[in-house]
C-alpha positions, 0 to 999 in steps of 0.5 A, a space after each residue: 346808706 341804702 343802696 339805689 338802683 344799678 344798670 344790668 352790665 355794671 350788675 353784673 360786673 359787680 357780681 363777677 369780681 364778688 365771685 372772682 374773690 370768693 372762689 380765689 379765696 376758697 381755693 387758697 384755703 385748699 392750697 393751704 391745706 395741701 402746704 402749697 400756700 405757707 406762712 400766714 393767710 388771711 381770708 377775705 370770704 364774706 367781706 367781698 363787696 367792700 373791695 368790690 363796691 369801694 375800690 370800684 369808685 377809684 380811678 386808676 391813678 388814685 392810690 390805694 394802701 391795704 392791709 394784710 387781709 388785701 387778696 381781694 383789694 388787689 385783685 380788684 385793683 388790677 393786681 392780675 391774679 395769677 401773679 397774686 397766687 404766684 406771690 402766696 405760693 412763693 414763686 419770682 413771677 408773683 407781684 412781689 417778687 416771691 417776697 412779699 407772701 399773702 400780706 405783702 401784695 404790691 404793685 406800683 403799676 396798679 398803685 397798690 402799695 400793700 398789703 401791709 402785716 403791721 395794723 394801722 401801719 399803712 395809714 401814716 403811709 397813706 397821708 405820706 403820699 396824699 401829702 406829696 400829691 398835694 404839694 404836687 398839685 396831683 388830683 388823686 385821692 388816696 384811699 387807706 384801707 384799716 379794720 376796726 382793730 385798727 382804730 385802738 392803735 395810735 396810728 390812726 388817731 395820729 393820722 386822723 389828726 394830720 389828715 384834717 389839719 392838713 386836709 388831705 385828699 385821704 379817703 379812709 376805708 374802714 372794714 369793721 367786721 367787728 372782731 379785732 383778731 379774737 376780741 369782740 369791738 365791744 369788748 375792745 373799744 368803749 365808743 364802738 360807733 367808729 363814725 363818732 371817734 372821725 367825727 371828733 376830729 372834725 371829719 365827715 363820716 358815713 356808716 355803710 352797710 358793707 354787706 351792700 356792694 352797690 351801698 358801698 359803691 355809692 358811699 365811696 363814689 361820694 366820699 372820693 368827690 368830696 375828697 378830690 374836690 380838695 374838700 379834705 379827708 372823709 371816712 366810711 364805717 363799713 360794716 361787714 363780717 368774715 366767715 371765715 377765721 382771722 387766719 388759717 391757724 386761728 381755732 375761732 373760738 371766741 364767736 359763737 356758730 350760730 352768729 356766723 351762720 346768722 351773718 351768712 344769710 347776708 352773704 354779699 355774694 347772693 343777696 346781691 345775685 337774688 336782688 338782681 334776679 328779683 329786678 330781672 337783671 340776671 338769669 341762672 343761666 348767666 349766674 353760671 356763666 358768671 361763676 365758671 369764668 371765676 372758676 376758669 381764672 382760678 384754675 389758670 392762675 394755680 397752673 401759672 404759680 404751680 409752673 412758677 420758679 423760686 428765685 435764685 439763691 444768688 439773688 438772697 440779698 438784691 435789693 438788700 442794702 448793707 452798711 459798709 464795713 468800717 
């Protein structure tokens, strides 16, 4: 799907939260490299505008279920970012509590319900909730975020099954940035046109150039009509690429330098930055604008986690449910 034309304050509100994600993301890498930040970490640099793009097509009462690579989708959710940072570095004031880590972001008042580690395990949850808003009459859309990995496990071909059957109000985001962990799709999937395996359960499909933040806008405000509608579930192939590792202990071997550098050419980031100026919606001096308001956030919310305190360890077993002795 091509992009179409964009009004200047929107623009620049795309381009501000593209920016907000990839500055909160190279300075966790930091915060890694200095043990501030420990466990797994999963970086969402170069995938900025499908957060950016889809989740900017929800309203806030839809319900939006991520992955483990979900900083950016909560972050644009609504998640503030200060309490996501408290979260990766461990602290009580983060969204979940300290609990949760980089792949456990939660919030019910921004109806994100994860940041989830197991692949394709948010999609059954996903349905679950659309179901229950269905049989409520509730006009929401769930919408259920999934890499290519995804698509190999049965989850996704359970739920894909269900979702049309049932035709429930599901509009599921695909972030295919073709390399499942350290294999290739190619070398993983034998139909690597992820809209053909939707297709085939009757879903109607679109492959997106996830690059694209207003391409992926558009395609997301059109799927969610169409779900919202009551017209059943709809999916969107997006294609898109991380510039980075899948996460911080992995030594990326399995990809060439020259097809990571060959990708950065599109970076979402300033093809969209040079787009506008090309239109004359953006000057260098509103970019960096732009770019020290993302930087003063970053700054504010390492000060917030860094201020943080760890949770008490009389509270190790709150919300913890045990069996009763016999």
């Amino acid at each position: 799907m091509s992009a179409g034309t964009v009004e200047k304050a929107f623009a620049m509100s795309l381009l501000g939260d593209m920016m907000r994600i990839r500055m909160m993301e190279e300075q966790s890498a930091h915060l890694y490299g200095e043990g501030k930040i420990r466990g797994f970490l999963h970086l969402y640099i170069g995938e900025e505008a499908v957060a950016v793009g889809a989740l900017r097509a929800l309203s806030s009462e839809d319900n939006v279920v991520g992955t483990y690579r979900d900083h950016g989708h909560a972050l644009i959710r609504g998640i503030p970012m200060k309490e996501i940072m408290a979260e990766m570095f461990g602290k009580q004031e983060g969204c979940s509590r300290g609990r949760g880590g980089s792949m456990h972001l939660f919030s019910r008042s921004a109806r994100f319900f994860g940041g989830n580690a197991i692949v394709a395990a948010g999609m059954p949850m996903a349905i679950g909730m659309a179901l229950a808003d269905k049989m409520n009459a509730l006009p929401r859309v769930t919408a259920s975020i999934f890499g290519d990995g995804a698509v190999s496990e049965g989850a996704f071909h359970e739920t894909m099954n269900l979702a049309v059957l049932w035709q429930l109000p599901v509009l599921f985001l695909c972030e295919n940035n073709f390399y499942a962990m350290g294999t290739a799709l190619d070398r993983a999937q034998s139909q690597t046109d992820l809209c053909v395996k939707a297709a085939s359960y009757r879903m109607p499909a679109m492959k997106v150039d996830g690059m694209d933040v207003v391409a992926v806008h558009e395609a997301a405000k059109l799927a969610a009509a169409h779900v919202r509608a009551g017209a059943g579930p709809y999916f969107l192939e997006l294609q898109t690429y991380r510039f980075r590792p899948h996460s911080m202990y992995d030594p990326d071997l399995y990809r060439e330098r020259s097809e990571i550098e060959e990708w950065k050419k599109r970076d979402p980031i300033q093809a969209f930055a040079a787009r506008l100026k090309k239109e004359g919606k953006l000057t260098g001096t509103e970019y960096e604008a732009l770019a020290a308001q993302a930087k003063l956030e970053v700054q504010k919310a390492v000060a917030f986690a860094e201020a943080g305190t760890l949770e008490p360890v009389e509270d190790l077993f709150k919300n913890v449910t045990t069996p009763e002795a016999p």
